[in-house]
N, C-alpha and C positions, 0 to 999 in steps of 0.2 A: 587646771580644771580640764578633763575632755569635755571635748567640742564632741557634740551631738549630730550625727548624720543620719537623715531621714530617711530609706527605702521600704519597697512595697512589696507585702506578701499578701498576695492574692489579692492584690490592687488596693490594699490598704497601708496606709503608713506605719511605719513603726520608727522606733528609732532607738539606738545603743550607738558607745564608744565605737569610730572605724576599727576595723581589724581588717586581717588581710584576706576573712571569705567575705567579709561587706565592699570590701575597694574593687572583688572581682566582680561582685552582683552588680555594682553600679559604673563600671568598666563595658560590663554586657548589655548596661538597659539599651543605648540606640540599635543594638542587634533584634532584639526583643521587641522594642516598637514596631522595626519595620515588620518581622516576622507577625505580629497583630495587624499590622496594616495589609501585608498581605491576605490574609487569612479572611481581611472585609472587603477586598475589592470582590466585584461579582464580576460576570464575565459580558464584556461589551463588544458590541458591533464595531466601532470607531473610535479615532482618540480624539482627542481635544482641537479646538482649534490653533492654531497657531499664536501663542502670545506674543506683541507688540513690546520687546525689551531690547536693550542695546544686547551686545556682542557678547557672548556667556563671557564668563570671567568667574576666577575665585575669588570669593569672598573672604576677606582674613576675619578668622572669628578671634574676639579677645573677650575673655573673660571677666574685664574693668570697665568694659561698656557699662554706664549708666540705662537705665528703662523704664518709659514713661509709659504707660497707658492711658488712653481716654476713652472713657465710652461717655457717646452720646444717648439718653433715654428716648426711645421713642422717637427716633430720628430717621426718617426715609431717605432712602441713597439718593432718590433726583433731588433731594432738599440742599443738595451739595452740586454746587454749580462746575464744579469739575465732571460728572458724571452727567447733569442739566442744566443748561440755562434757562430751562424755559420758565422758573420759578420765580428765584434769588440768589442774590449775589454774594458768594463767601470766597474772599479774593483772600483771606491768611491761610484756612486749609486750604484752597487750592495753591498756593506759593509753596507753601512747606509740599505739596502732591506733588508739582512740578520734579522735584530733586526725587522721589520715592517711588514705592511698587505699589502701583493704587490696583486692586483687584475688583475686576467687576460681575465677579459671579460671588460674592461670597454671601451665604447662607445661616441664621440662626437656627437653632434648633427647636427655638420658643419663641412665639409673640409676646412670653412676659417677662416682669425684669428680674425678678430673683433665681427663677432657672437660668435664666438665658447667663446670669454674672457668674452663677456654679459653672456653667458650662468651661468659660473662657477661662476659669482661677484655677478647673482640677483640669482640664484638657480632655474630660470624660462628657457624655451626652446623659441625660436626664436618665435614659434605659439604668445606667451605673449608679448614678448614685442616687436615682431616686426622688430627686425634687421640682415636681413640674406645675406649680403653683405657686403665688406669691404667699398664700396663707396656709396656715395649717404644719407649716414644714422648717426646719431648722438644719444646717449640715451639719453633720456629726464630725467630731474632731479625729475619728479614723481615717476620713478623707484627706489626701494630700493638697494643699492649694501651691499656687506659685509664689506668694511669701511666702511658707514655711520653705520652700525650695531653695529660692533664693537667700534667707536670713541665713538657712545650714551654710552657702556658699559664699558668706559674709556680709549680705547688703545689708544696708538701712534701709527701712520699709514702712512706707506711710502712707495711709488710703485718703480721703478726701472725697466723702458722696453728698449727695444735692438732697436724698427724700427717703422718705421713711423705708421704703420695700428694701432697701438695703442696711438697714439699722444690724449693728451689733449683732442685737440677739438673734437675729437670723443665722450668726454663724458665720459670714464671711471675713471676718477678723484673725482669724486663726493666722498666725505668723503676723500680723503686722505689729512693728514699734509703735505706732503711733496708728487711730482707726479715727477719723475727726468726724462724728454724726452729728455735728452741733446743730444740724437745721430748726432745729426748734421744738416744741412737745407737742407727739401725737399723741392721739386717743380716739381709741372706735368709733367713739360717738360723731366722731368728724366724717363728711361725706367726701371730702378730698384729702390726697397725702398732703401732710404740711412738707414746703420746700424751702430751700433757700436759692437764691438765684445764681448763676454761674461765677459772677462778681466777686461771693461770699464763699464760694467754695474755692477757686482758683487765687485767692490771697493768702488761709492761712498752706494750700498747698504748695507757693512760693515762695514764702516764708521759712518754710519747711527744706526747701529744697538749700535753701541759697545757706542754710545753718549747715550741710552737710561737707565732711571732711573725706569720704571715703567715698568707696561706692553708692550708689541707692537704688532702689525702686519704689515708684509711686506709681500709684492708682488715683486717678480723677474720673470720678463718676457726677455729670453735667446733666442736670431734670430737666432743663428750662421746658423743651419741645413739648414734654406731657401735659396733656390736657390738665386746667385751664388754660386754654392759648391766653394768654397777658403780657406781649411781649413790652418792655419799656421803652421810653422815648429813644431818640425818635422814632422807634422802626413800628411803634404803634401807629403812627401817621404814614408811614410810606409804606406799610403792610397792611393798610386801617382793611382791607376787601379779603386779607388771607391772612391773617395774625397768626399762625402755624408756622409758615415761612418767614414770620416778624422775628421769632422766638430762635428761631434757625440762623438767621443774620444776625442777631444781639450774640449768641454763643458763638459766632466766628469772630465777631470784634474781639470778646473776652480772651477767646483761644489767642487772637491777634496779640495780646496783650503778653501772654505767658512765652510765646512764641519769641517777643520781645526781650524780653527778659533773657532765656536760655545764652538767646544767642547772642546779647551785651554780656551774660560772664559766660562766655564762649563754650557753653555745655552743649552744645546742637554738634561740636566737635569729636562727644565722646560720648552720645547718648542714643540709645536704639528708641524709636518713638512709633508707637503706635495706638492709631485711632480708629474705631468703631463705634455701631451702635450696638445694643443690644436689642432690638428690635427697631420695625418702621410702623405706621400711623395707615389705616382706610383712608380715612378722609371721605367715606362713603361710598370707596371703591367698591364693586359686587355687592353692594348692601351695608356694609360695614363701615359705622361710625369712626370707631376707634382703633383698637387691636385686643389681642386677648382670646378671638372666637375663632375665627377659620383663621388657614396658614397661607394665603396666597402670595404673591410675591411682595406686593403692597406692606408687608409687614416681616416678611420673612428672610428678604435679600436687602444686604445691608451693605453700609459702605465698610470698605477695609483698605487702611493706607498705611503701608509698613515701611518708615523712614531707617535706613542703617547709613551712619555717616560712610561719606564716600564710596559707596557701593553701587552708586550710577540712580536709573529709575525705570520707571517699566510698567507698561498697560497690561496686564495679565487678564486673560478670558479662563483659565482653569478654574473652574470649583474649589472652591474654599469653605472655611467653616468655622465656628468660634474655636470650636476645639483643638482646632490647629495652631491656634496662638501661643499656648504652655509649650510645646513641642519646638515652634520656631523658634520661641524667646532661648529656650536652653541651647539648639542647632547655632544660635548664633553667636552666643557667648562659648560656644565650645565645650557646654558641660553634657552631659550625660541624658539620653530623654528615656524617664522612668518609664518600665516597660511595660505600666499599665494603661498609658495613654491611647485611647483613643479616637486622636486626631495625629497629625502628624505633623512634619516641618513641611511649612513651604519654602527652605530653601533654596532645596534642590531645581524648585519651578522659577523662583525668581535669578537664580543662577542660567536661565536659560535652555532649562533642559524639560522636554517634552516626557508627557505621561500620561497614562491613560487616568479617566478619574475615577475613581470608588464612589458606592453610594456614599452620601450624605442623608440621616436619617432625622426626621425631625417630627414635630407632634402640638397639636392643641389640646391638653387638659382640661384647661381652667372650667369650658361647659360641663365634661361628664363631670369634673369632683364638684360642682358646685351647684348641676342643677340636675343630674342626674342623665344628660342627654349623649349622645351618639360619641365615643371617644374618636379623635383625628388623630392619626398619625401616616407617615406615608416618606420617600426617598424621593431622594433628587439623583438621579445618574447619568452622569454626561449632559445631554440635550434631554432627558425624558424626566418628567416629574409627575410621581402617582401619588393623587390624596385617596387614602383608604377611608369612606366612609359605609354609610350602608349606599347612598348614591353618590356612585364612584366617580373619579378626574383624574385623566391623564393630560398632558400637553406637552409641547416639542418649546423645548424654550428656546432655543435658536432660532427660530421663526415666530416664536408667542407671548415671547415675557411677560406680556401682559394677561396673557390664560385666557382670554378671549372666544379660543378655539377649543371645545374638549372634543378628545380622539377615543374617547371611549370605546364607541363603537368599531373601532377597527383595530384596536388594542388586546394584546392577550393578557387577558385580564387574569387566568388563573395564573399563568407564571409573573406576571409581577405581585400578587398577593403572595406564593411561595417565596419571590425574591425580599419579599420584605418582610416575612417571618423568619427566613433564613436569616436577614440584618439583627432582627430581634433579639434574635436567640442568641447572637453573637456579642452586641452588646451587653446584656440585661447581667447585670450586677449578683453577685449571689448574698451580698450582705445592704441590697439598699436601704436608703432612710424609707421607714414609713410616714404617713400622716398621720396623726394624731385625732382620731375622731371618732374611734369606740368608744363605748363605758363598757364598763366590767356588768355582768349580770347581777351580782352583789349590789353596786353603785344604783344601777337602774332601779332595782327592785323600790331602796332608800327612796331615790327622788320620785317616783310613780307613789311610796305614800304622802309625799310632800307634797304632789298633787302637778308637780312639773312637767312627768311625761307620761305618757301615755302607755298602755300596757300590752299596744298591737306593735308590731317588727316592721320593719320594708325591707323587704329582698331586696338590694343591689340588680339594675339586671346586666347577665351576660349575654346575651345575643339582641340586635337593635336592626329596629327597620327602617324602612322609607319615613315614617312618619318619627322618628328619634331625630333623624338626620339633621344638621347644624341648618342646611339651606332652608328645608322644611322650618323646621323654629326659631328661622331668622326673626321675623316680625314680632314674639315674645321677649329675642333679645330687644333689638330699635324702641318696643313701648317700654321697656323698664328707662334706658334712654332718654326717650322723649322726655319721661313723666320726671327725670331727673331735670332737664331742660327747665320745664315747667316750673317746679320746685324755684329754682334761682331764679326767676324772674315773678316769685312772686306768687303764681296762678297753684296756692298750697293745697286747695280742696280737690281740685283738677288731677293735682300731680300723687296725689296718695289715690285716689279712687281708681287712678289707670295703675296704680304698684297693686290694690287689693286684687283687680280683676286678673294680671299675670296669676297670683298666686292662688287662683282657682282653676286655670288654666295650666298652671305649671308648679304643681306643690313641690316639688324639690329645686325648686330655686330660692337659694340658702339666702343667695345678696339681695335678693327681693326683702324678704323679713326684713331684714339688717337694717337696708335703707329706709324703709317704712319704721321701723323704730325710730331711729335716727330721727326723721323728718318731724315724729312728734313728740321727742325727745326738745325738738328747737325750737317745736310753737307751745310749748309749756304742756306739754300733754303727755308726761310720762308715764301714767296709768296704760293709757292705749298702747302706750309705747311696748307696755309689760303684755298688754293682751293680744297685740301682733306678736310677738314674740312666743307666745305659748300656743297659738295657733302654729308657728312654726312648729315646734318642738312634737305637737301630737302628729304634723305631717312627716316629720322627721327623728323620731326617737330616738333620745342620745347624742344629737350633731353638737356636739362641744362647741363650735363655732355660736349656735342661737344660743345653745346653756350658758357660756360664760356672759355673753351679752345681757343676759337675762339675772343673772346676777350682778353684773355692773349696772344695769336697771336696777334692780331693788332697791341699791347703793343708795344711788341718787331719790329716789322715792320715801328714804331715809327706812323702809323696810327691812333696817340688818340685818336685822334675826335669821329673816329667811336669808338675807343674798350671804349670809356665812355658812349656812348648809350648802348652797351652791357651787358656789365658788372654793370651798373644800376640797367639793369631787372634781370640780375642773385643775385645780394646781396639784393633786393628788394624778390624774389623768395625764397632765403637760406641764412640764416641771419647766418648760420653758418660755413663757409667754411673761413676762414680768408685770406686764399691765395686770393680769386677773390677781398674782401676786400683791400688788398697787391697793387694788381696789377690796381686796380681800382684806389688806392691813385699815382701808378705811372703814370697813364692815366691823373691824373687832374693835374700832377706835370708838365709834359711833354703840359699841353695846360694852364700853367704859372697861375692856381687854386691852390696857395699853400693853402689857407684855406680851403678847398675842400681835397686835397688831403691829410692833416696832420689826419682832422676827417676823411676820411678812417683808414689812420694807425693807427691810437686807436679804430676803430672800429675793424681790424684783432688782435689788441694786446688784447682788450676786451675777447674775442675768444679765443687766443693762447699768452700768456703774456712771451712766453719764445722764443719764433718768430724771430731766429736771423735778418732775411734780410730786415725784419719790422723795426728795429733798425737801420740798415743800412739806409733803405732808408730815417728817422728820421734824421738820421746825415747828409743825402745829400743835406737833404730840409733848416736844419738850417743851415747849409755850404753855400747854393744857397745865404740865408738870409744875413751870412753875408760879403759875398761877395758883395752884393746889398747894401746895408746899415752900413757896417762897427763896428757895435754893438758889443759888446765881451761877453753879454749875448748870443747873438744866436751862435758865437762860442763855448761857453762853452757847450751848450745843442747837439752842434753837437757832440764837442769829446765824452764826455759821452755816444753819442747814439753808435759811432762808439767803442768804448771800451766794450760797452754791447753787443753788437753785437758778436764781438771778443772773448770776455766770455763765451757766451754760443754756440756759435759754432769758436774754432780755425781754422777751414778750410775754413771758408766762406773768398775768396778773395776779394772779390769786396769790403768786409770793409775793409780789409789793404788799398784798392785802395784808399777809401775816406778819409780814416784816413790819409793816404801819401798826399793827397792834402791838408787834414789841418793842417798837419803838415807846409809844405810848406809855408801856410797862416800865421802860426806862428813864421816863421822863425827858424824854427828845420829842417832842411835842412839833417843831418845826419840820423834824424828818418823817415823822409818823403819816403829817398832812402831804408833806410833799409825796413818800409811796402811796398813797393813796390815790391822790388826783392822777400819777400815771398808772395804775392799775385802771383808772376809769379812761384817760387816753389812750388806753389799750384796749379795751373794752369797753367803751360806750352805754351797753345795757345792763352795766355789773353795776348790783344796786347797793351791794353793801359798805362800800365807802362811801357812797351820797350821806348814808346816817350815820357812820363812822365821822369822817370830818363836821358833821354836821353837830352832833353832839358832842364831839371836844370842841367848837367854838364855844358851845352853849355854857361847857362849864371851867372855861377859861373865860366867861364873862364878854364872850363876840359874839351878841347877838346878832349883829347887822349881819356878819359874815355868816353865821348857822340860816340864819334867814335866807340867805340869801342861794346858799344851799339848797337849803329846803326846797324852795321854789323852781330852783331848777329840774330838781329831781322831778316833783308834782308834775311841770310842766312835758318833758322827754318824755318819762315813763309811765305817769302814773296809770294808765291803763293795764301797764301787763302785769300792776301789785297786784300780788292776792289780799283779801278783804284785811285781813288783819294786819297789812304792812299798810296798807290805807288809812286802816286807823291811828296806827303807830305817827304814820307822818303828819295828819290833820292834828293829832296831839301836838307833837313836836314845833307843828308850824306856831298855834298861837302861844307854845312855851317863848318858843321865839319875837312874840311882840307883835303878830300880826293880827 
């Protein structure tokens, strides 16, 4: 069989049998890089400072090195007591830093997590290929990532991430053997990503390792830092004042642990290890909660510690960058760096050798696509760093890290706005992803007589003022914030009436809607749910994001009819969202189109193949089947589906629920009740096994136990029954003898 080798025409991947004009092209790529590299340095006053390394020396590159990467989510470089102590203590990465090249200027391109992980995987910056938001965006398989790279050069290749923004169907699986997203099952309707904790990610990527016979490369991507801070014992008690830093310490034990490991089957001997964040955390710095909205340091300079066996170690002050990573991993193994890259090797710097720096370009999105406000972008050069907004910031980071100081005023402003269109133009991609968030005029027309959108446009706008500006609409973002605060603690009336008043104040804030749905989506008020959500859609015409949502509302409202119009146009729109696929097969389930609705669910599994409630709802629909029909094939393909389901996510209740019914169906009466009760230990307010268990005691002749039941239920819930499941149960009760 020819082996398949990947190179890039016009910085896209392709790939055919080598021959001898492919072995020259890829012979050429590190000519090629640097010749792009050159071509983006701009011209500086001074070079670098002096980096803090032993004694240059040549590095021997082998091409058998093993390569670990670790990004941290959400992880600020003081939160690493190598670079501060003033926070917390993380004594395993700073051990393994001791022996490495820890860099302390290095830079994301993104405060979010899905750009920032494209960034690191294609060695390109968002300009390229396009993805500078968590939502809305998928990479397209033209792009080269560093598995597909590495598997052409023979590794085994195994990801291992903690939380949904990096799920499959975003796209960054492309080259891995093995992609492990088991954290559990998301769904929009959730106001947090569901995660799994470092614990559960770092065992099966150990597992994984320690099965390996040949070379490898793994990917371990680590949530814990992202908000919810909940870090686990004990560092919730010795962090109880800064649980941020709790969650930072738990993920240096765990690291401690894998660290462990390598180096008892002596792989720290022959493995190239590097670790990052993909972004840092406000904390409330300049106003800023979280991350996501401005690019200031506090989010944007991150830790970077690049372990190569025996190769010494070294405090580096050069500028660095995610994108540099694809480029060194290949500088190091001695292969080839594809000549579309856009970052380059920091070899040559941790070698010992002085250089001046290029811009570093970077950018916040996430405000303009999703509320309509001021786009960020802006370069880091040398000591100088400009955010472009409408109210501009420059600062001398050699003297300012902290950005404290803006030089605005004494700053020439117009040539660093040329020098960072000049960056632009150099980066900017000629084939990037777009987002997915027009309708067709045809579509619109459809849903405007359905009564969904509205029949007036919004201009996009291109030029923004003082009053667009991220600092200006800080206190818009902080109260959607607050009012989320609120929400979780409770104070529900509070926390929707500060989400309504944003979104009269700021109609194109998308996650405004969203979460306002949501919220009363979970106090049982999914009507409103649907009328906040239509209120978006006429301030927003067409934003796929509120439409699909607004059909996975219907769903639930049990409204198919309509949410199958809907939801048509949106997976007709984005073929790649598997959820709207999901919930579109529940729409045609629920208007009695099981054929219909089954090719949805293999069109979301198509998508996302590890998709637990995709599974679930497979086993409901063959369950329905043979209920109908009595066949013990369509039985079989139910348990199956409901067992797979169960497999890849243990928490998802509603498959115990279904699997309890077919159990039931099968006359396993013991195991029906047992999925049952943990569907309700999993979910406490899920009311439909209370009467499920409750009436197979009843007529298996246990009344005491249906009773018994019963009353609990009455007791926990009976306030959020709607009136006819009240009745249901006041029946039931005195069937049961009371």
């Amino acid at each position: 069989m020819n082996k398949r080798i990947f190179f890039t025409i016009n910085g896209f991947k392709r790939s055919r049998p080598p021959g001898p004009r492919l072995k020259s092209v890829l012979k050429s790529g590190l000519t090629i890089a640097l010749s792009l590299v050159l071509c983006l340095v701009l011209p500086l006053c001074k070079q670098e400072k002096k980096n803090r390394t032993g004694p240059a020396r040549e590095i021997k590159k082998r091409a058998d090195y093993n390569v670990l990467l670790i990004t941290i989510d959400t992880l600020r470089q003081d939160r690493l007591s190598l670079y501060s102590k003033e926070h917390v203590k993380t004594p395993h990465i700073d051990r393994l830093a001791k022996k490495s090249f820890v860099f302390n200027r290095a830079f994301a391109h993104n405060p979010v997590t899905l750009p920032s992980h494209v960034n690191i995987l294609t060695g390109t910056t968002p300009l390229y290929h396009g993805i500078s938001d968590n939502t809305g965006f998928r990479l397209e398989e033209k792009f080269l990532t560093l598995a597909e790279y590495l598997k052409e050069k023979g590794y085994d290749t195994g990801a291992f991430v903690g939380a949904f923004p990096l799920d499959s169907r975003f796209g960054l699986n492309q080259g891995f053997d093995v992609y492990d997203d088991n954290y559990g099952t998301h769904s929009s309707l959730e106001l947090f990503f569901v995660e799994r904790t470092a614990a559960k990610v770092i065992a099966p990527a150990r597992e994984w390792i320690s099965r390996r016979q040949g070379k490898w490369f793994s990917w371990v991507h680590l949530f814990d830092p992202h908000q919810p801070y909940l870090p686990p014992a004990p560092f919730d008690k010795i962090y109880a004042d800064d649980p941020y830093s709790g969650e930072a310490a738990y993920v240096d034990q765990e690291l401690g642990k894998l660290f462990a490991f390598l180096e008892k089957e002596k792989l720290l001997d022959n493995t190239v290890l590097i670790i990052t964040a993909d972004h840092g955390e406000a904390l409330g710095e300049k106003g800023e909660k979280t991350h996501s909205y401005f690019a200031y340091n506090n989010t944007i300079l991150v830790p970077l510690i690049v372990y190569i066996p025996g190769a010494g170690k070294g405090s580096i002050e050069t500028n660095a960058a995610h994108a540099d990573i694809f480029p060194t991993v290949c500088d190091i193994l001695g292969f080839p760096v594809p000549g579309h890259m856009q970052g380059e090797s920091l070899l040559p710097i941790i070698r010992g050798r002085e250089r001046q720096n290029r811009a570093i370009y970077f950018e916040s999105m996430t405000p303009y696509l999703n509320r309509g406000w001021a786009p960020l972008r802006g370069f880091v050069r040398d000591h100088t760093k400009f955010i472009d907004l409408p109210i501009k910031e420059v600062y001398d980071l050699e003297k300012d890290i902290h950005e404290n100081k803006n030089l605005v005023g004494t700053s020439n402003l117009g040539k660093l706005k040329q020098d960072l269109e000049q960056l632009k133009n150099k980066l900017t991609g000629k084939e990037r992803t777009s987002r997915a968030e027009k309708i067709d005029p045809e579509v619109q027309k459809r849903l405007q007589s359905l009564g969904y959108l509205s029949s007036r446009s919004v201009t996009q706008k291109s030029e923004f003022t003082r009053a667009d500006d991220l600092k200006t609409l800080l206190p818009l973002q902080n109260k959607m914030l607050e009012a989320q605060g609120k929400y979780h603690l409770g104070e529900i009336d509070e926390a929707i009436a500060e989400l309504k008043e944003v979104t009269v104040e700021s109609p194109h804030f998308i996650r405004v809607y969203n979460r306002l749905a949501n919220m009363y989506k979970e106090t049982g008020r999914v009507d409103r749910g649907i009328a906040i959500l239509r209120r978006g859609l006429e301030a927003n015409p067409g934003n796929l994001n509120i439409l699909s949502k607004m059909g996975i509302f219907l769903v639930e409202a049990n409204r198919a009819r309509e949410a199958v119009e809907i939801l048509k146009e949106c997976v007709a729109k984005d073929k790649f969202d598997p959820e709207t696929f999901n919930f579109l097969g529940v729409a045609y389930y629920k208007t009695g189109k099981f054929d219909l609705a089954l090719r949805s669910y293999t069109g979301a599994l198509e998508i996302d193949n590890n998709y637990a409630a995709v599974y679930n709802n497979i086993g409901s629909l063959y369950l329905s089947a043979f209920i109908k029909n009595k066949d013990r094939p369509s039985y079989n393909i139910a348990m199956e589906n409901f067992d797979k389901a169960i497999a890849i996510d243990p928490r998802l209740h509603s498959a115990y629920n279904g699997r309890g019914a077919a159990n039931l169906f099968g006359n396993r009466v013991e195991q029906a009740v047992a999925d049952w009760k943990k569907a309700i230990e999993i979910k406490p307010d899920f009311i439909d096994p209370y009467f499920s268990i409750g009436i197979t005691c009843l007529k298996t002749g246990d009344k005491a136990a249906a009773l018994k039941n019963f009353l609990l239920l009455k007791e926990r819930h009976y306030s959020k029954l709607p009136p006819r499941d009240r009745q249901r149960l006041e029946r039931l009760i005195k069937e049961a003898g009371y």
